[in-house]
Every structure is written in structure tokens, then in C-alpha cells.
C-alpha positions in Angstrom: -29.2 -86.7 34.8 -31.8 -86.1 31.9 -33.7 -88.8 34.2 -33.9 -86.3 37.2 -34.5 -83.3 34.8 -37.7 -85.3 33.9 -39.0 -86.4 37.2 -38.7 -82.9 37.8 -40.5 -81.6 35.4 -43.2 -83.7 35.8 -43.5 -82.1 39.0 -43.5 -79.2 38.8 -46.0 -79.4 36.1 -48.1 -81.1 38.5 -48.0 -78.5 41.1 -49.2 -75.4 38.6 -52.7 -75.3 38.7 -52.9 -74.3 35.0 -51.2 -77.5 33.9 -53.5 -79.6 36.3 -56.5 -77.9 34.2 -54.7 -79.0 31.1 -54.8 -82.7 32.6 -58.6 -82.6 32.6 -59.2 -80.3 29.1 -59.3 -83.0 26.6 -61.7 -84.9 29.0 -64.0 -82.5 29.5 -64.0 -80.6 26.1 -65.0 -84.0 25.1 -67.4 -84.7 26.6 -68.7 -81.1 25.8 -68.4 -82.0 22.1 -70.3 -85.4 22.5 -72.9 -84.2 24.6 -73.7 -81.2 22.2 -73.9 -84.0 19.1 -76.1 -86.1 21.0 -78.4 -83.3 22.2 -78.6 -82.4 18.1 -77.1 -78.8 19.0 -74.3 -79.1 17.1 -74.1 -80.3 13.3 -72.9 -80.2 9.7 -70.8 -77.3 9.5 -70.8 -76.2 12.7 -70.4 -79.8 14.3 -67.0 -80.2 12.1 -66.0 -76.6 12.5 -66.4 -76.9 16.5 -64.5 -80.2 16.7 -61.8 -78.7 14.5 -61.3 -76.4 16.2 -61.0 -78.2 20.1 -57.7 -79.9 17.8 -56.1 -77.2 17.1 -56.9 -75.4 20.0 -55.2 -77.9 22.3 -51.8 -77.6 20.4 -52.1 -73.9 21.0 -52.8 -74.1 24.6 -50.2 -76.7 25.3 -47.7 -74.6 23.5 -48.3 -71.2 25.6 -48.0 -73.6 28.7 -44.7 -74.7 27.2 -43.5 -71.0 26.7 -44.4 -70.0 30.3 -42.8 -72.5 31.7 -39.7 -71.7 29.7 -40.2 -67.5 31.4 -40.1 -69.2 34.6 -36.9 -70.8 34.0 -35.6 -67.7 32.2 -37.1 -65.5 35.7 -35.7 -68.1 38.1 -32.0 -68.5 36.1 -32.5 -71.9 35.4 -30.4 -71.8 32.1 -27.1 -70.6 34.2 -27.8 -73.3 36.8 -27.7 -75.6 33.9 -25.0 -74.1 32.4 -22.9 -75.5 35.1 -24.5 -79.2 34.7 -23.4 -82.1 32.7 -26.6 -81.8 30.2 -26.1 -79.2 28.0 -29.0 -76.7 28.0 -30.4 -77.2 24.9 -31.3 -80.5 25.9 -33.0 -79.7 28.7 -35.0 -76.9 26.6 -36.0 -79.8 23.9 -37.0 -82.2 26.9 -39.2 -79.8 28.3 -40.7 -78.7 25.0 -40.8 -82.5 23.8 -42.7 -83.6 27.4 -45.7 -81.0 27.0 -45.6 -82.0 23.2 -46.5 -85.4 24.3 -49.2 -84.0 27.0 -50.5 -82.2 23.7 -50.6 -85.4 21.1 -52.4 -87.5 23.8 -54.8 -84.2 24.7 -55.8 -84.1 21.1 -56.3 -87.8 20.5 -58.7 -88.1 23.7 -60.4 -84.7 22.3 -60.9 -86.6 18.8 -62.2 -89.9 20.8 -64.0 -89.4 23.4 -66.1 -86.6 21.3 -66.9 -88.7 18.6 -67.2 -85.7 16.2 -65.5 -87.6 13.6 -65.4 -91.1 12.1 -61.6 -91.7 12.0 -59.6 -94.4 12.6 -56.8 -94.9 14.9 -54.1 -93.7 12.6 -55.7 -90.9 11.4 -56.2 -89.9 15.0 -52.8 -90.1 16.0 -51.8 -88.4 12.8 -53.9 -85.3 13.1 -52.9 -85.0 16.8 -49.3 -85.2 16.2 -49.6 -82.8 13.5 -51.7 -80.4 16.1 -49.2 -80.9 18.7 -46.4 -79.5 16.5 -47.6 -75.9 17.3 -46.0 -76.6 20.7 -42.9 -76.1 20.0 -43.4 -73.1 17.7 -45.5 -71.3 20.1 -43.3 -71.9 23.0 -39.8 -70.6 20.9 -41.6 -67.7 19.3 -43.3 -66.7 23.5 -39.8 -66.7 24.4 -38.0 -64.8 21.5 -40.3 -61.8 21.8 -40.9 -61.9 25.5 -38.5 -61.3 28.5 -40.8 -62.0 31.4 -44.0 -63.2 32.1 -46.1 -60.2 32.0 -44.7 -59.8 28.0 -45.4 -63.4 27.8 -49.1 -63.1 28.3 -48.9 -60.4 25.4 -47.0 -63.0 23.5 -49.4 -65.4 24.2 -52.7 -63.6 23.4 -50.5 -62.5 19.8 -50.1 -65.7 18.7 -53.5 -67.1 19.6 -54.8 -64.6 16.9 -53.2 -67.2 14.4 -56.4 -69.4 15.3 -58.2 -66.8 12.6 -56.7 -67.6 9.7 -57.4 -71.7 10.0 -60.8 -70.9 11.1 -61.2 -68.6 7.8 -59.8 -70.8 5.8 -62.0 -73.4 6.9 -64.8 -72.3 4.9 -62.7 -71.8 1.5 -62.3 -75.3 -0.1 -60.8 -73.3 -3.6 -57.7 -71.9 -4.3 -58.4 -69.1 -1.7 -57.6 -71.4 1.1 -54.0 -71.0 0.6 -53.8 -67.1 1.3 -54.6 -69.3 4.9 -51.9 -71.7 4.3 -49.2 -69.7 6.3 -50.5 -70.0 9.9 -49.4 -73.4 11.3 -52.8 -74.4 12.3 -54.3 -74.2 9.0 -52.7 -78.3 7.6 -54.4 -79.8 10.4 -57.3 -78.2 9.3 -57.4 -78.9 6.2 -56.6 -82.7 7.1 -59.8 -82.6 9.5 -61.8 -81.4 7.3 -60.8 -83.8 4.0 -61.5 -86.6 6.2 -65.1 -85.2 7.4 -66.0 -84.4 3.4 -64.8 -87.7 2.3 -68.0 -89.3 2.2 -69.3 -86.0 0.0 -66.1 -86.2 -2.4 -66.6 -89.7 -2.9 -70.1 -88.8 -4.5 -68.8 -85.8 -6.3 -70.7 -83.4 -4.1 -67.9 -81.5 -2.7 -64.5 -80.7 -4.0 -60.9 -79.8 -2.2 -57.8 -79.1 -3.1 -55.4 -82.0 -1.8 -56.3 -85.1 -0.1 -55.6 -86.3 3.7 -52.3 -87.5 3.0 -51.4 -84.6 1.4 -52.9 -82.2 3.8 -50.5 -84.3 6.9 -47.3 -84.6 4.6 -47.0 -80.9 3.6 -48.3 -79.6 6.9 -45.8 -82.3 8.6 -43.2 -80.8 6.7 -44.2 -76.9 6.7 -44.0 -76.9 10.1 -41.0 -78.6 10.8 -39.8 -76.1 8.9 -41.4 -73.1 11.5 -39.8 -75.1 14.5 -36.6 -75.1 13.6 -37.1 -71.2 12.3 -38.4 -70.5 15.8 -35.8 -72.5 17.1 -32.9 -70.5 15.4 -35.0 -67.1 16.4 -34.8 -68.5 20.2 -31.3 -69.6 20.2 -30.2 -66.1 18.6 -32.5 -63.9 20.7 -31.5 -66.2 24.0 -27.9 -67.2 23.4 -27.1 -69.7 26.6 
């Protein structure tokens, strides 16, 4: 059954024209990035803050694709139709949410690659998209806690992309100011990105931060764990199937 569920879903997400986009985003936003190094437009600061912010960007974007597609089901009564199926519904919720999570992990680690914008190795790539595609999940439960159709979904949507501020901010604090930032979910993948970018700097003393990579992912890891199973709880209460 969960088999069917996820042929299903994959496609129907490949008949929505915004998901189709999402298939070619990483590519081209790559591409973007890499062209704009090797033209010399882009650098320093606003090479590292650009790339940054292409990572968390796509966890964002896959997670308000994840809470529309959750209105839909809500607008077409796909919960009750479940209801009356073998899988419970909260499996089918977490498939879908865990599906475009994936779309997201594998958006930002072509995003990291293909741009070049960063010297990382392959861990550290899969780390900081996994930890980017985390906002999936939160995005999509919070869209659907506040929102009862799709018109208040795109209100949702545009609410929570104002979160993007406070990593962006915070990007340019390396003190102990960048933790009035630390709140918005965005803000550890940031910070991770931006330790690993500075690590030839703090090596020679030249630049200072707070925590180091491993840090940053850990706590972030953890912190937004956390938020996903608070959004979770928020969904499940405000949407009781």
C-alpha cells in the first residue's frame, strides 16, 4: 500500500508544473552561482553570502511545495479517503513530507556542487544539505497549522519566508550577537557554511567564530528536530485526522 501511495505521489508531483521547476532549480541556480564566480562578479562576502543563501533557500522552497501539497489533500479530502485505508494517515503525511525532504537534500547538494562556491568535501556537503532540508518539514506543518486553504497558504508561505532575514542578518555577526539569530531554523546551516568558508582565515588567526562546523550541524541537527516535532504536535492538534 505505502508502495502505491509513493508511485503516486511521485506523480502527481510530476504533473504540477511548480514541482517540475523545482526538478531543474538546483541545476540552474548552479550554474548561475558558477558562472557569476568565473565571470569575477561575485566574491568574498558576497560570493559566500550568495551561495549561502541558494542552501537555505532550497529547503525553504521545498518546504512550501510540501505544505501545498498537503492544502491539496486537505481541499480534495484526501485525509478521510485515507482514513478508510489500511495505512494510517500519519504515515502517509510523513511519506509525503519525507519524499520532498529527499527532493530537498539532493537539490541542495547539486546547488553546493555544481556551483563550486565552496571547497567542501563530500560529507560536509551531504551534512549541510541534510541540515537545510530539515526546514521541510517545519515549513510544511507550520503552512498547514495556520492555513485552511490554499489562498491562506500562500499567506502562510510568504510569512514564513520572512525567517530568511534573520540567517541572512546573522550572517554578518560572527560575536555573541549572532545568537539573538539563533531562533530561526535557517540560521545553523548558516553558520555551518560559513565556518567552513572562514576556515582557512581562523586557521591563521584572522577571523574568529563562535563554535566550530561540528558544532554548528550538531546543535542545529538537534534544534530543529526539536521545531519538527513542535510543528508536528501544532499540526496534529490544529488538524486532528
Amino acid at each position: 500500500m505505502l508502495k502505491t501511495m509513493l508511485r503516486h505521489e511521485f506523480k502527481n508531483m510530476l504533473r504540477e508544473k511548480m514541482t517540475q521547476m523545482l526538478f531543474f532549480y538546483p541545476m540552474l541556480m548552479g550554474l548561475v552561482v558558477r558562472y557569476l564566480i568565473a565571470r569575477g562578479i561575485v566574491k568574498g562576502i558576497a560570493l559566500d553570502l550568495s551561495a549561502m543563501l541558494l542552501v537555505i533557500l532550497t529547503g525553504m522552497l521545498f518546504g512550501s511545495i510540501a505544505g501545498m501539497s498537503l492544502l491539496d489533500d486537505r481541499d480534495d479530502l484526501v485525509m478521510y479517503s485515507i482514513q478508510i485505508s489500511p495505512v494510517p494517515v500519519w504515515k502517509y503525511i510523513w511519506l509525503k513530507v519525507a519524499v520532498i525532504s529527499a527532493m530537498a537534500f539532493v537539490g541542495g547538494m547539486m546547488i553546493i556542487w555544481i556551483s563550486g562556491a565552496f571547497d567542501m568535501r563530500f560529507y560536509q556537503m551531504a551534512v549541510v544539505s541534510l541540515l537545510s532540508s530539515m526546514q521541510v518539514p517545519i515549513t510544511a506543518f507550520v503552512m498547514n497549522s495556520f492555513a485552511k486553504n490554499k489562498v491562506e497558504g500562500f499567506v502562510a508561505m510568504k510569512a514564513s519566508g520572512f525567517l530568511m532575514v534573520f540567517p541572512i542578518v546573522g550572517f554578518f555577526f560572527k560575536d555573541a550577537k549572532e545568537w539573538f539569530f539563533a531562533f530561526a531554523p535557517g540560521h545553523w546551516v548558516t553558520k555551518a557554511v560559513q565556518r567552513l568558508a572562514l576556515e582557512p582565515a581562523i586557521s591563521a588567526g584572522l577571523a574568529k567564530m563562535n563554535l566550530s562546523f561540528a558544532s554548528y550541524v550538531v546543535i542545529g541537527f538537534l534544534y530543529n528536530a526539536a521545531l519538527i516535532v513542535l510543528a508536528y504536535a501544532l499540526f496534529r492538534r490544529k488538524n486532528p485526522y
